[in-house]
N, C-alpha and C positions, 0 to 999 in steps of 0.2 A: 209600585208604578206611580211615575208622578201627568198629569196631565198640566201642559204650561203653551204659554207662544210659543212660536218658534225663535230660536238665535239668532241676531245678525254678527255678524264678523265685519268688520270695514278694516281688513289689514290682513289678506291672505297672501299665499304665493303660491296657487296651484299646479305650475310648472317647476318648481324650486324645490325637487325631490333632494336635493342636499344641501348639508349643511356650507360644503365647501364646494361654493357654486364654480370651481374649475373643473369640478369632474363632468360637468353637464358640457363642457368642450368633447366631450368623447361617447355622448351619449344620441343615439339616434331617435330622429321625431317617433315613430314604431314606439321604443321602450319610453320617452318619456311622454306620451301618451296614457300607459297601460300604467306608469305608476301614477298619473294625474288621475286618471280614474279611480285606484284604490284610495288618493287621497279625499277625492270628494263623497268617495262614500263614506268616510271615516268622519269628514265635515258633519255628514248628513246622519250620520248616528252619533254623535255626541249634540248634535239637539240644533246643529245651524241648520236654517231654513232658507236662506239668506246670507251670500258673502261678493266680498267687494274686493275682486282681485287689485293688487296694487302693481302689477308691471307683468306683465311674462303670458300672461293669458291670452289668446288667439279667440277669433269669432267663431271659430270652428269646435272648438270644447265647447264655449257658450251653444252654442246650436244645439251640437250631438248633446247636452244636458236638455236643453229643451224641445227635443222630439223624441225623447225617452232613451236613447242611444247608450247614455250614461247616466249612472245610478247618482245626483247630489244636489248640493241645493242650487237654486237661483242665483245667477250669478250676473255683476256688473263690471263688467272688467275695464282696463286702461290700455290694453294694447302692451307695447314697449312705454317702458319707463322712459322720458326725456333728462339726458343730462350732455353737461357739455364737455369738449375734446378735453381727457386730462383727470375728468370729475366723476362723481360716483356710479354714471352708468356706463362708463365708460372700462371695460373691463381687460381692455389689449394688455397687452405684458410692453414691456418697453421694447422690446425687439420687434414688435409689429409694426406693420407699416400703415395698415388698413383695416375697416372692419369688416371687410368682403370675407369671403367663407361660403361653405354650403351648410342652406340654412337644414337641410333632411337630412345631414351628417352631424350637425353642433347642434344642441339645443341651447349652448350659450348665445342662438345669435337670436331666440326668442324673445330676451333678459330686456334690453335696451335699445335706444336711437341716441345718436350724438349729434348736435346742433347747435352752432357756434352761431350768434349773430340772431337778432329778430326776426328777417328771412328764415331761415333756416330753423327755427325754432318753430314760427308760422305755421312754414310746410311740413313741419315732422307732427305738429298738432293735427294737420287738417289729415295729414295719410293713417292716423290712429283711429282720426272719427270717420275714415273711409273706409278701414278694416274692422269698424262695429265698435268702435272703444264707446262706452260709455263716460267716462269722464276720460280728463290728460291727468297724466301725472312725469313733475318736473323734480329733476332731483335738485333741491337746494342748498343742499351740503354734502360734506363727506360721509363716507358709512362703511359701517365696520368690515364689508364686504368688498370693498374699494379697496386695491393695490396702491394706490401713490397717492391720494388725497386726504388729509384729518380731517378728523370729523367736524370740525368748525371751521373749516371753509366755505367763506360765501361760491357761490360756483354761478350764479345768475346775476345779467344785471337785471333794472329794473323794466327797462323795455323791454327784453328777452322777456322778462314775469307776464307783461303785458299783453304781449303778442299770443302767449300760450294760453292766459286769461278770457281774452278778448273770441279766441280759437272755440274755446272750452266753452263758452257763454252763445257766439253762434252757432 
């Protein structure tokens, strides 16, 4: 038995029960729920005390964790991930037209926000910090889980950075 602090994690994905996040198109908030829960206890038995969801986490896990509801550690989450039409949060297939969907039938539609433009960026920050996010988070490039953009693709300007910045700061 060892006695130590607790873990922080600053890089989870509590709702991101798969690897090949198109299966979470077919999975209902009910089961991805129940496997977020088996993951935060798994957190909270390899020694994290403390984790920093980075996109997909809802105020409502956060809560049910914090009135005992759910067995894991303390958590800070970001809401939806921000990226822009095209870019790494962005997870439509080319045939789509929209990211409308039911949000208690997809758990893809937990993942991310799309927000083109400073405006829009702005208001997708301030509706994260209105659904309990504790920090924003902006995708900056492409990512390995991203259908159509490399991974070194700029996806932000610098005013869009600003507006999220600016968001995240008040």
């Amino acid at each position: 038995r060892t006695l130590m602090p607790g873990l922080i994690d600053c890089h989870v994905h509590v709702l991101h029960s798969e690897v090949n996040i198109r299966f979470l198109e077919a999975m209902p908030l009910t089961l991805l729920t129940a496997r977020a829960a088996t993951r935060l206890r798994a957190m909270l038995d390899r020694g994290f005390t403390t984790v920093r969801d980075t996109g997909g986490c809802d105020w409502g896990i956060k809560e049910g964790v914090a009135q005992g509801h759910l067995v894991g550690p303390r958590l800070f989450i970001a809401g939806q991930s921000i990226g822009p039409t095209g870019g790494h949060s962005d997870g439509r297939r080319r045939t789509d037209f929209d990211s409308g969907g039911c949000s208690c039938c997809n758990g893809l539609q937990f993942k991310s926000a799309i927000a083109d433009g400073s405006d829009e960026v702005r208001k997708a920050a301030r509706e994260q910090m209105r659904q309990g996010a504790d920090h924003v988070k902006i995708m900056m490039s492409g990512g390995v889980a991203s259908p159509y953009d490399p991974l070194d693709s700029l996806q932000f300007s610098e005013g869009e950075i600003r507006a999220a910045v600016e968001e995240a700061t008040a």
